[in-house]
VEXVEX-354719 format. One line per field, with one value per residue (C-alpha): residue number from 1; residue in three letters; z negated, x, y. Coordinates in nm, 2 decimals, decimal comma, padded with zeros to 4 digits, m for minus. Last residue first. Layout:
<atoms>
num <- NUM; ...;
residu <- ALA; ...;
c3 <- Z; ...;
c1 <- X; ...;
c2 <- Y; ...;
</atoms>
This chain:
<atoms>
num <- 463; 462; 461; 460; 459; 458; 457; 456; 455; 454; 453; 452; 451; 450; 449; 448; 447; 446; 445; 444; 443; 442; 441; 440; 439; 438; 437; 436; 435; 434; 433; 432; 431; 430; 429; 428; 427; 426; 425; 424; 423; 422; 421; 420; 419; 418; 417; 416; 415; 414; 413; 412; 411; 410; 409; 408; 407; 406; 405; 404; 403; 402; 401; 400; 399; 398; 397; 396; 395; 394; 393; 392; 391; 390; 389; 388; 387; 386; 385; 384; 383; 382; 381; 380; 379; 378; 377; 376; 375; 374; 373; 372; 371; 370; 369; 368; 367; 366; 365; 364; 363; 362; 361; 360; 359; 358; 357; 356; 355; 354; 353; 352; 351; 350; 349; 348; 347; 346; 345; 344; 343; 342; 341; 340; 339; 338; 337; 336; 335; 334; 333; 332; 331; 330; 329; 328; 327; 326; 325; 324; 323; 322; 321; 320; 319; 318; 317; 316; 315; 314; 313; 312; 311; 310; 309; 308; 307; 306; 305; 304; 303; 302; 301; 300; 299; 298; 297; 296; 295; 294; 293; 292; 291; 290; 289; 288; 287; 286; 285; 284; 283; 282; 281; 280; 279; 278; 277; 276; 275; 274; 273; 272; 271; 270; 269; 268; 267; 266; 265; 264; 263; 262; 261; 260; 259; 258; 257; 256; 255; 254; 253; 252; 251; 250; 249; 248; 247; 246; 245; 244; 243; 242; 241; 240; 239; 238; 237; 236; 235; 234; 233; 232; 231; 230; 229; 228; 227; 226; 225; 224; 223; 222; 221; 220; 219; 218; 217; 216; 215; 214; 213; 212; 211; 210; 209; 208; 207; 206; 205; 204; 203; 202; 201; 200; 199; 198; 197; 196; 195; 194; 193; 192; 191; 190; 189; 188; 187; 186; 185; 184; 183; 182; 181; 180; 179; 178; 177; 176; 175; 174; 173; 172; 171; 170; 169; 168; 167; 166; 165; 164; 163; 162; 161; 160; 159; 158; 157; 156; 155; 154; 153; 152; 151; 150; 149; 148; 147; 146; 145; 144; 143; 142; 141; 140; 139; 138; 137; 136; 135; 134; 133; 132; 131; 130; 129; 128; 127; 126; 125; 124; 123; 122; 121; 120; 119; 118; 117; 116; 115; 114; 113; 112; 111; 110; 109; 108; 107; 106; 105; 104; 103; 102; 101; 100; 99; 98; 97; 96; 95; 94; 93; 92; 91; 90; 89; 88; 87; 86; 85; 84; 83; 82; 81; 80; 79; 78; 77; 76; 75; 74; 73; 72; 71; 70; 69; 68; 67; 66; 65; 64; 63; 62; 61; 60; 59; 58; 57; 56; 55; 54; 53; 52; 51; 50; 49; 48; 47; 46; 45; 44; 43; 42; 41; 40; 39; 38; 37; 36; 35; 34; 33; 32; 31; 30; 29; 28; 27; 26; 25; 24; 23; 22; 21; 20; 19; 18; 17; 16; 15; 14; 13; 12; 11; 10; 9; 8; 7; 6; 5; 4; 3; 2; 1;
residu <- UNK; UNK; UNK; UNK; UNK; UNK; UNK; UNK; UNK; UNK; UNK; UNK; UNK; UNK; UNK; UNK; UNK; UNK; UNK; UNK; UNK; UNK; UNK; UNK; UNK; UNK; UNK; UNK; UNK; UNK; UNK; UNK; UNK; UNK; UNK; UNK; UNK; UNK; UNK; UNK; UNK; UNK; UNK; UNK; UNK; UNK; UNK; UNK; UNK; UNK; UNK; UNK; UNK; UNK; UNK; UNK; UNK; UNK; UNK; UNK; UNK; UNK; UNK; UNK; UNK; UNK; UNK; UNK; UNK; UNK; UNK; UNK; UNK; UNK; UNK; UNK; UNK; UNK; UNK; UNK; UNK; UNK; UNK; UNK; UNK; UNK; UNK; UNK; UNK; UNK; UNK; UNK; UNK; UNK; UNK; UNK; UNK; UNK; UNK; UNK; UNK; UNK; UNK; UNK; UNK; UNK; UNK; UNK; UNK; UNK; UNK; UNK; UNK; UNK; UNK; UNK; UNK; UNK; UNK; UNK; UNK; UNK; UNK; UNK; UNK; UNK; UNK; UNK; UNK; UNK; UNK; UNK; UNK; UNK; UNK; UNK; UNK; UNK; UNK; UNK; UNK; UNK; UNK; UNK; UNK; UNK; UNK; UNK; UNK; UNK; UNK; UNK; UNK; UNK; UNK; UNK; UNK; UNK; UNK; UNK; UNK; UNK; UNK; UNK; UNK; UNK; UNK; UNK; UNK; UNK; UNK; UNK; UNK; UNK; UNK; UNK; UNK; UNK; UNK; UNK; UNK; UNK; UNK; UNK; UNK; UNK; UNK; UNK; UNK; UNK; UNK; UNK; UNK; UNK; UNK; UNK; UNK; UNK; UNK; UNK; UNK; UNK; UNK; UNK; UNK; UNK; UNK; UNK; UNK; UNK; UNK; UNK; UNK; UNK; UNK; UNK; UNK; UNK; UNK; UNK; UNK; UNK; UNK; UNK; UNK; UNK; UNK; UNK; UNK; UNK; UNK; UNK; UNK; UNK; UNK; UNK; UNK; UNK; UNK; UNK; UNK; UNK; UNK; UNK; UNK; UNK; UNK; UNK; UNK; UNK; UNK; UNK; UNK; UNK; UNK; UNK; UNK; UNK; UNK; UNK; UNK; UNK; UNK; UNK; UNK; UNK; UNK; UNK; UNK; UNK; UNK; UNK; UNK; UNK; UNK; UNK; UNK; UNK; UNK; UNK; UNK; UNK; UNK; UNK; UNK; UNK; UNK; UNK; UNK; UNK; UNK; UNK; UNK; UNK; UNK; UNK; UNK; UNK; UNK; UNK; UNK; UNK; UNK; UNK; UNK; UNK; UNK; UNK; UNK; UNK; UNK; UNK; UNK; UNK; UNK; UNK; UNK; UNK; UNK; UNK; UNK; UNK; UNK; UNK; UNK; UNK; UNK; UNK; UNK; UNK; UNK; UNK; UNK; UNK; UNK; UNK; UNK; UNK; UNK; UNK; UNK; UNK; UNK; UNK; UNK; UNK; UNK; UNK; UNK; UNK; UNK; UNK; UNK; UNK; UNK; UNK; UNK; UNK; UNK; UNK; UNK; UNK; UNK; UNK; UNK; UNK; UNK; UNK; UNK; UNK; UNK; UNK; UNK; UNK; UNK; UNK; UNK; UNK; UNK; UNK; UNK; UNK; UNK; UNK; UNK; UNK; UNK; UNK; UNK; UNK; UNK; UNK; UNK; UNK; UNK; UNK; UNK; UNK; UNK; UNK; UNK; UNK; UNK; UNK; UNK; UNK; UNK; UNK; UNK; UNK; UNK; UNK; UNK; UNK; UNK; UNK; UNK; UNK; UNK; UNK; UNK; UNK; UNK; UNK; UNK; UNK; UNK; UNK; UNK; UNK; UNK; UNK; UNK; UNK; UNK; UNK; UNK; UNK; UNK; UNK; UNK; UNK; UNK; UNK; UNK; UNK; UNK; UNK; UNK; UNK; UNK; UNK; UNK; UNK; UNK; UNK; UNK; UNK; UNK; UNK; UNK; UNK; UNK;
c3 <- m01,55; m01,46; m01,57; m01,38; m01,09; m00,87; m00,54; m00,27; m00,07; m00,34; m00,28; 00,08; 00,39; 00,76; 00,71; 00,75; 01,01; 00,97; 01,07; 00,75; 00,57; 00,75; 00,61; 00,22; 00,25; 00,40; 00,13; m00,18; m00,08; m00,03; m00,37; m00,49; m00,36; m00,50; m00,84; m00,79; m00,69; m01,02; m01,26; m01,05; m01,19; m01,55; m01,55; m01,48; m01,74; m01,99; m01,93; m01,91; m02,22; m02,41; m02,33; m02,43; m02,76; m02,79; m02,70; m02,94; m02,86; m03,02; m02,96; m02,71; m02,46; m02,57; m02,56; m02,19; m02,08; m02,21; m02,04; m01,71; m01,72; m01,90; m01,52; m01,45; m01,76; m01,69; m01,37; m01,53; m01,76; m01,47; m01,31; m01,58; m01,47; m01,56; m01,26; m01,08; m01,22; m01,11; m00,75; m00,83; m00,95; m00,65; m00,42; m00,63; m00,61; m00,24; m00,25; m00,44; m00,27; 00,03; m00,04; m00,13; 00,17; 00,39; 00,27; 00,28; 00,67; 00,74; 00,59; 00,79; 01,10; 01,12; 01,04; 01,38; 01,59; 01,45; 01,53; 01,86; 01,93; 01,82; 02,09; 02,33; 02,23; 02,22; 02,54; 02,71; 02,59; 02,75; 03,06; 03,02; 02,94; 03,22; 03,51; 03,77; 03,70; 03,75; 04,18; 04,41; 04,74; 05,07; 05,38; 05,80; 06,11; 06,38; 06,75; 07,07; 07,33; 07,56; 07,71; 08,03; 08,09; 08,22; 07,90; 07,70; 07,47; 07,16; 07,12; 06,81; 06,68; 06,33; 06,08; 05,70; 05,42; 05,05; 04,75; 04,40; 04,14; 03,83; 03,54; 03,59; 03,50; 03,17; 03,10; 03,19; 02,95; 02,67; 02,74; 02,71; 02,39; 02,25; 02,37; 02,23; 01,88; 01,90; 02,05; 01,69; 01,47; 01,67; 01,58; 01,23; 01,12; 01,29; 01,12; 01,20; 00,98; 00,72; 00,69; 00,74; 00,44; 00,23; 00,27; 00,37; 00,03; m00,07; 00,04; m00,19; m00,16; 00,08; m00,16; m00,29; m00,07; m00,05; 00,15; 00,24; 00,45; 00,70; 00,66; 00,70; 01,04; 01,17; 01,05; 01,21; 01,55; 01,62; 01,51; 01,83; 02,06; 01,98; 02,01; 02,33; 02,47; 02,26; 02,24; 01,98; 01,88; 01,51; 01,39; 01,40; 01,18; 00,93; 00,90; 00,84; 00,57; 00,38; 00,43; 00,20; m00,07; m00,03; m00,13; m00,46; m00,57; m00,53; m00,74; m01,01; m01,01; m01,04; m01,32; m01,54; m01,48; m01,59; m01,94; m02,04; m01,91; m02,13; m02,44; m02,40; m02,41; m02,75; m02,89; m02,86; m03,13; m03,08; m03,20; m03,20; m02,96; m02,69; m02,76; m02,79; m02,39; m02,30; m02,47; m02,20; m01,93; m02,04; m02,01; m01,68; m01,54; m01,71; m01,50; m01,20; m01,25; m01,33; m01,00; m00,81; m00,98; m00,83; m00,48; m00,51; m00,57; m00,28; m00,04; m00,17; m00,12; 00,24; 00,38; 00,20; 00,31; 00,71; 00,64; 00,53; 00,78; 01,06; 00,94; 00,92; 01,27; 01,40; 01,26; 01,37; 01,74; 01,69; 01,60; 01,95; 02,12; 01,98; 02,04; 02,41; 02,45; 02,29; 02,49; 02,80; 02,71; 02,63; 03,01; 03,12; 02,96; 03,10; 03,45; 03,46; 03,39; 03,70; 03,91; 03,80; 03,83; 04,20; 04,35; 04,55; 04,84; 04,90; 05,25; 05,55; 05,91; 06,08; 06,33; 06,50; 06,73; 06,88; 07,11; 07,11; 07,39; 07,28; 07,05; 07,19; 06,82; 06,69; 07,01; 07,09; 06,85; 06,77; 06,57; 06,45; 06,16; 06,11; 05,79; 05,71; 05,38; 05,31; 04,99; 04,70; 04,68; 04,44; 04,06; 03,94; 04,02; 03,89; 03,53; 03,55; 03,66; 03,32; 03,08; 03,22; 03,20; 02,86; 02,76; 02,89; 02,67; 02,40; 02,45; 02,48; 02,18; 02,02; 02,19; 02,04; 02,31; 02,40; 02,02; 01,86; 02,10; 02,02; 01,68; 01,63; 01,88; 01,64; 01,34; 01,47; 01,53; 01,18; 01,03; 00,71; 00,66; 00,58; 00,75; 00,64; 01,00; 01,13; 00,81; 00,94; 01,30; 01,21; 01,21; 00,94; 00,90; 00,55; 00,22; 00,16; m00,18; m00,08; m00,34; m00,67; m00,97; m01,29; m01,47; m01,74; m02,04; m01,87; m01,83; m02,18; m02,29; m02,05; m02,16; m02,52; m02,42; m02,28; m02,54; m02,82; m02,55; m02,56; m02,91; m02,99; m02,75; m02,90; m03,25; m03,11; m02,93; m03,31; m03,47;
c1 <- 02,61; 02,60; 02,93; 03,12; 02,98; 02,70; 02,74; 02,48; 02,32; 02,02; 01,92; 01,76; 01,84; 01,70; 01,43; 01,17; 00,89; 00,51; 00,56; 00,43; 00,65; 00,96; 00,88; 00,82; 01,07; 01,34; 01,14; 01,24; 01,60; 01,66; 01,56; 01,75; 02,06; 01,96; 01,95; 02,26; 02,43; 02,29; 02,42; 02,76; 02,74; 02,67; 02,95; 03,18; 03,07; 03,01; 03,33; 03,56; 03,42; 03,44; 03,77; 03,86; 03,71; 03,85; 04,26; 04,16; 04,17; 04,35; 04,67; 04,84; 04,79; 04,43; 04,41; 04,50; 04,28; 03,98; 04,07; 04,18; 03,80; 03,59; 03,51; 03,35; 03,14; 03,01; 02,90; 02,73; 02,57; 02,41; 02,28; 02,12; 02,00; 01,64; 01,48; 01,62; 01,45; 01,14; 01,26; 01,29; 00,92; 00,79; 00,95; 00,85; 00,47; 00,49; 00,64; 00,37; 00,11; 00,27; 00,15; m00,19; m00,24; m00,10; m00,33; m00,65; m00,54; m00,47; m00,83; m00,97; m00,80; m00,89; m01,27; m01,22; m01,07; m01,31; m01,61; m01,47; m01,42; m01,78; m01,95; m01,71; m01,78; m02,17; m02,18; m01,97; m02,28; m02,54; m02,34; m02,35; m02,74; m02,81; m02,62; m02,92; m02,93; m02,58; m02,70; m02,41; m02,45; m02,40; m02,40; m02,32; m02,29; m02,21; m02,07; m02,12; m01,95; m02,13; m01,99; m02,08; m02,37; m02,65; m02,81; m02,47; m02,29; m02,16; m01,83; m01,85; m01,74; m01,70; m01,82; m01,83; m02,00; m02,00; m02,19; m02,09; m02,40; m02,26; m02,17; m01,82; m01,82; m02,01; m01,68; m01,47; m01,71; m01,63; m01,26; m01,26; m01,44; m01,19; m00,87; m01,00; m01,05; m00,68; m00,55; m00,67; m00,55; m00,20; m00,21; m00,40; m00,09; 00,20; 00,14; 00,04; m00,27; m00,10; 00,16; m00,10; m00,35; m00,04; 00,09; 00,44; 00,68; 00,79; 01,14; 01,47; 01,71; 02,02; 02,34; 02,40; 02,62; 02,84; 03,13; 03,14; 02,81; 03,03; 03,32; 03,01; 02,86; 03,24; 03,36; 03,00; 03,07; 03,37; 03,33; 03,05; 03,30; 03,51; 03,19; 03,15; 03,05; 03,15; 02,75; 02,53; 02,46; 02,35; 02,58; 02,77; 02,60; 02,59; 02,97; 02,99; 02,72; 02,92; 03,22; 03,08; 02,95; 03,30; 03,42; 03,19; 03,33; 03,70; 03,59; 03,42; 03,72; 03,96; 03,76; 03,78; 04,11; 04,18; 03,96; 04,17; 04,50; 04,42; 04,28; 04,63; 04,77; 04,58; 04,65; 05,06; 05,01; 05,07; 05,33; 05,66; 05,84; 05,79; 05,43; 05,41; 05,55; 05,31; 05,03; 05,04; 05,13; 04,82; 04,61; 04,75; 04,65; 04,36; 04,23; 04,35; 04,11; 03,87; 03,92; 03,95; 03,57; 03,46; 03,61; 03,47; 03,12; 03,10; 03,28; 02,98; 02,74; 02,80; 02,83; 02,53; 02,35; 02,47; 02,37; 01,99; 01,99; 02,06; 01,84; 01,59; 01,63; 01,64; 01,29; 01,17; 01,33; 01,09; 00,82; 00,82; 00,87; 00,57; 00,34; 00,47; 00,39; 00,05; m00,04; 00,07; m00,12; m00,42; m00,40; m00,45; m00,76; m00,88; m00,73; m00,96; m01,25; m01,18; m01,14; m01,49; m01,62; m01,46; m01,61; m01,90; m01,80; m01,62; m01,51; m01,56; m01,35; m01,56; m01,44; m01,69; m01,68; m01,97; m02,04; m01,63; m01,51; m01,19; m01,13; m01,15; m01,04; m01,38; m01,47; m01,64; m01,64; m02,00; m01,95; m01,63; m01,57; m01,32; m01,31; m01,13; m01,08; m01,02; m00,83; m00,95; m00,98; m00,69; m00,72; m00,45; m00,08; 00,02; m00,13; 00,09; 00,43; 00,34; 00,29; 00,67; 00,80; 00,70; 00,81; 01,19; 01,18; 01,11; 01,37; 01,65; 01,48; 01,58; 01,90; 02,03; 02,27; 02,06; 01,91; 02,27; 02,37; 02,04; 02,08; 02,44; 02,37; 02,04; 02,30; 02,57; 02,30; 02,12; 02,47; 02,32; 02,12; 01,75; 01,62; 01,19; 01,01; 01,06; 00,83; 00,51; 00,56; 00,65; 00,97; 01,22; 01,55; 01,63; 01,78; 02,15; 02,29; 02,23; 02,10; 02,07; 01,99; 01,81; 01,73; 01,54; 01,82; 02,10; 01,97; 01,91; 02,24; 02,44; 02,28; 02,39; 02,74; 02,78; 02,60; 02,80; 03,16; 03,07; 03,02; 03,36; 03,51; 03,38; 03,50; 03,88; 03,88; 03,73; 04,00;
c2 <- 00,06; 00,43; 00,54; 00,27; 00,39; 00,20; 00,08; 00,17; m00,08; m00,17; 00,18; 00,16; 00,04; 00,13; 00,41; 00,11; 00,23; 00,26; 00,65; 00,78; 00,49; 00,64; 01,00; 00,90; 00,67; 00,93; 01,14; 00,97; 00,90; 01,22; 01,32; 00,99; 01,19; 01,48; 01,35; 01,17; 01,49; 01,66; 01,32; 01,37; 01,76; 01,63; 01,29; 01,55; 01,84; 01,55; 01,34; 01,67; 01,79; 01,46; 01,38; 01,76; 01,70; 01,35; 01,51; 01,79; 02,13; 02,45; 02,25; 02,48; 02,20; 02,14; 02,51; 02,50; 02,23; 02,40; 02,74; 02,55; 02,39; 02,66; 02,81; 02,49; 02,47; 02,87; 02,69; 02,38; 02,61; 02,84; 02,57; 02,44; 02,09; 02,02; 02,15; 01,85; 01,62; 01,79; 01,74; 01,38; 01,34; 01,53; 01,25; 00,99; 01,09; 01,14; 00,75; 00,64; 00,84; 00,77; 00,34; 00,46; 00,63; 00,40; 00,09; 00,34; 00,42; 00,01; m00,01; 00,26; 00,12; m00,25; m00,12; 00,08; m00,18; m00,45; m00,20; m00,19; m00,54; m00,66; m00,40; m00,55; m00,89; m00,82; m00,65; m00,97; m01,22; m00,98; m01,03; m01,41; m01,40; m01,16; m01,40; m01,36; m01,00; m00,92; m00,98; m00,85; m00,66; m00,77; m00,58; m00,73; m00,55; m00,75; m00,69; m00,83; m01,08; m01,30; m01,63; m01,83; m02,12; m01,88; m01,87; m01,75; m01,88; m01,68; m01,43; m01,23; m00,88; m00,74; m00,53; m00,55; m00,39; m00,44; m00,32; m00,48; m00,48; m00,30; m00,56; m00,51; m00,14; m00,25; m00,43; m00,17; 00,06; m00,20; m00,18; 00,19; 00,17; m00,10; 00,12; 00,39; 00,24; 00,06; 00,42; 00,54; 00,27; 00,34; 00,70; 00,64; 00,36; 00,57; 00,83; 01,17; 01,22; 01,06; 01,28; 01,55; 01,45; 01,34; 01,71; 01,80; 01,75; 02,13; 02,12; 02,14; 02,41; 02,38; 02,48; 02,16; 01,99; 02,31; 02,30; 01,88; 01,96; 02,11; 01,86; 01,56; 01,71; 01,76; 01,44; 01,27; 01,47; 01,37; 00,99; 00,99; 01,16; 00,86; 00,60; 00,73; 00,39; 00,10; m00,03; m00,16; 00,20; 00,24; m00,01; 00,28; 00,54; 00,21; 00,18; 00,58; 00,54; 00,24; 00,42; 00,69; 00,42; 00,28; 00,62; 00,63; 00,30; 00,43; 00,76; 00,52; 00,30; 00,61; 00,76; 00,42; 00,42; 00,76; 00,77; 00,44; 00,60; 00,89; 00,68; 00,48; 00,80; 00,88; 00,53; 00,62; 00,88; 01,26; 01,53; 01,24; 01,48; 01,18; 01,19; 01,59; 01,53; 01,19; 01,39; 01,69; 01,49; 01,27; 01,62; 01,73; 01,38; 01,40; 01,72; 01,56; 01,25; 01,50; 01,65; 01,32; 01,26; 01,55; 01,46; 01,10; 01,21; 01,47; 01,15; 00,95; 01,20; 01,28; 00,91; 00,82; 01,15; 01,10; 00,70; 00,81; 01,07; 00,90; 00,59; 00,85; 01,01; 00,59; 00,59; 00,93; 00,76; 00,41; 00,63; 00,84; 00,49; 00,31; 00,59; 00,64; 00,26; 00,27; 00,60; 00,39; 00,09; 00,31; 00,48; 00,14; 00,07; 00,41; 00,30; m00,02; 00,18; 00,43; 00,17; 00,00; 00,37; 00,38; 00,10; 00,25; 00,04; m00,30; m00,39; m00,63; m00,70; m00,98; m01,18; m01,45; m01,73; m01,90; m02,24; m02,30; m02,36; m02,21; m02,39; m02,73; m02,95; m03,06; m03,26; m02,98; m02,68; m02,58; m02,31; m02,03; m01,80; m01,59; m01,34; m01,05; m00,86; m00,50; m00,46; m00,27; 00,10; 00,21; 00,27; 00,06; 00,05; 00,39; 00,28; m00,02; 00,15; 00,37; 00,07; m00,04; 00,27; 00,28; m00,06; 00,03; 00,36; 00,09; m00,11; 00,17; 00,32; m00,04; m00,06; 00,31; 00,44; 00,78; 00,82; 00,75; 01,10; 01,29; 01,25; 01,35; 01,65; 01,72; 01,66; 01,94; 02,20; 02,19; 02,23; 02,37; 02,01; 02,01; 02,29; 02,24; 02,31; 01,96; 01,87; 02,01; 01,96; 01,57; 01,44; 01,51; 01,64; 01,43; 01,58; 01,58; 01,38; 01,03; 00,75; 00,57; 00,79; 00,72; 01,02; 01,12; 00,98; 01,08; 01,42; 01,50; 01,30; 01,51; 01,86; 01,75; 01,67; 02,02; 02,18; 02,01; 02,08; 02,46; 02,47; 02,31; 02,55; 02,84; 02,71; 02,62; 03,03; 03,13; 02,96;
</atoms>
């Protein structure tokens, strides 16, 4: 009596801690937590085989077409910079006067060469190449955020993957768990000790634990398919398998073991983001096309030398050289020039209005998800570890005195149900803990982490 009463108790609390958590929970999404991008994220070890996900990273990052594009860009932006910023062509000119007949050449009255260059032109240059050097930094920009983006959508798939395989192997456990217990009734059934509704209640509790564990491994197969349609090529895609069953068997040993990260400050997230680094090379870009512009309105000094062949007095030719300057006027077009100040003045207070509001969007939109992310770690506080372990180790002893009949067949329903639907309630709650900062990550960068809750499945337990 006192091993039924204990048991009793132990199933209350059990179903008790269920119906707590149930009720402050709602969880959609992977159960490992997200390697993340900036200096003050990158520090927080996110998955135990740190190693194996930086070479899984590395090797979607190489045969990914969008970084492919966007390494592309950057080489473009930097063949640009190399092309400007050199002394401009030298020109020449040939001029000739008083051709007879208009076709005799070379009795020509006078014919000149000259040979003639710019000077002083290297603050013009030098403008042009700070305008240039934005493009690059733009390009760079783009191509560092389009790999934190691909990192999430690594991570987002590597915890789908993860967590759907952890779900399915709990709920084959409970699955075995019944099939002990409707051995058990199908034997006192034959013997006339139990009533056929109680191994229609097994079968009942199995199915339902079947569908949920099938559901849970298309969630898994729904991360694998995503890792791939990561790379739009073939190429290594073997190797590439390798290293995702050797990421997820790792993980597979203790999903839970990694503790969760304090979320990086809002102030730094945003600080890094994609919206103030791109806001910022917007600003730049604006001031150093304003001082290109002023560049423009410099007076232009050229020289030129050159030789010419004139008639003589005596009737023959003489030959002698030339020396010629010239030097541009911006004062005679003041009203124009005034008109291209304005615009450039115009274009960087744009630029810089442009980025505090995108900066006050952003901020609002991580507070949301920072919030979120805080509120799912909290969650997590509510599970008892310690209970769920002395649960686990209650398992065998529960099943056992339901076969010596200290147990009922609904008590040990009830048991299994809340211990299993507990620990998936846990993995959920660090699923949607990942899920909260992969958002909270690829909003920083102004990137989508790839797909989000609405592609996982959910059990029959959760509907």
């Amino acid at each position: 009596m006192i091993f039924r009463e204990r048991r009793q108790v132990s199933a209350a609390l059990f179903n008790l801690c269920f119906s707590r958590m149930v009720a402050r929970s709602s969880l959609l999404m992977s159960v490992l937590l997200i390697a993340a991008w900036a200096p003050p994220v990158r520090a927080q070890v996110l998955f135990s085989d740190s190693a194996g996900v930086r070479q899984l990273k590395e090797a979607v990052r190489l045969q990914s077409p969008e970084i492919v594009a966007r390494r592309a860009a950057v080489d473009v932006a930097r063949a640009r910079l190399r092309a400007i910023g050199f002394a401009p062509a030298a020109s020449l000119a040939a001029e000739m006067e008083e051709v007879p007949d208009g076709l005799n050449a070379a009795s020509a009255g006078s014919i000149r060469f000259d040979l003639s260059r710019e000077f002083f032109s290297s603050t013009l240059r030098s403008a042009k190449r700070a305008v240039s050097e934005r493009d690059v930094e733009r390009a760079q920009a783009e191509l560092e955020l389009a790999e934190r983006s691909v990192d999430t959508r690594v991570d987002r798939a590597l915890t789908l993957a993860i967590g759907g395989v952890a779900i399915a192997r709990r709920l084959s456990a409970e699955d075995s768990l019944l099939a002990s217990a409707e051995d058990g009734v199908r034997t006192r059934f034959a013997v006339g000790g139990a009533r056929y509704v109680d191994v229609l209640r097994v079968r009942t509790e199995r199915l339902r634990v079947q569908t949920d564990a099938a559901t849970a491994f298309t969630e898994a197969r729904i991360g694998r398919r995503f890792l791939e349609l990561l790379i739009a090529s073939s190429t290594g895609a073997e190797a590439l398998t390798l290293v995702i069953d050797t990421v997820v068997t790792r993980e597979l040993r203790d999903p839970l073991r990694i503790p969760l990260p304090a979320a990086p400050g809002l102030d730094s997230l945003i600080a890094l983001s994609g919206v103030a680094r791109f806001g910022k090379i917007a600003v730049a870009r604006a001031k150093a096309s304003q001082r290109l512009a002023n560049a423009e309105q410099r007076p232009v000094f050229a020289g030129s030398i050159g030789v010419q062949r004139f008639a003589g007095e005596s009737g023959g030719f003489t030959t002698g050289p030339t020396i010629g300057a010239s030097v541009s006027l911006p004062f005679t077009a003041r009203r124009a020039n005034q008109a291209t100040r304005a615009v450039a003045e115009r274009e960087i207070g744009a630029a810089e209005a442009e980025r505090d509001a995108a900066i006050a969007l952003l901020r609002n939109d991580l507070t949301a998800a920072y919030l979120r992310y805080e509120a799912s770690r909290e969650r997590l506080t509510l599970f008892d570890a310690a209970l769920l372990q002395g649960a686990r180790e209650e398992r065998e002893s529960a099943l056992a005195a339901y076969r010596s009949g200290e147990l009922s067949l609904i008590e040990l329903l009830d048991f299994e149900r809340a211990l299993a639907r507990a620990e998936i309630a846990r993995l959920r709650s660090r699923m949607e803990a990942a899920g909260a900062l992969a958002d909270l990550i690829a909003g920083a960068a102004g990137q989508s982490a790839g797909f989000h809750t609405e592609f996982t499945l959910p059990l029959e337990g959760d509907r």
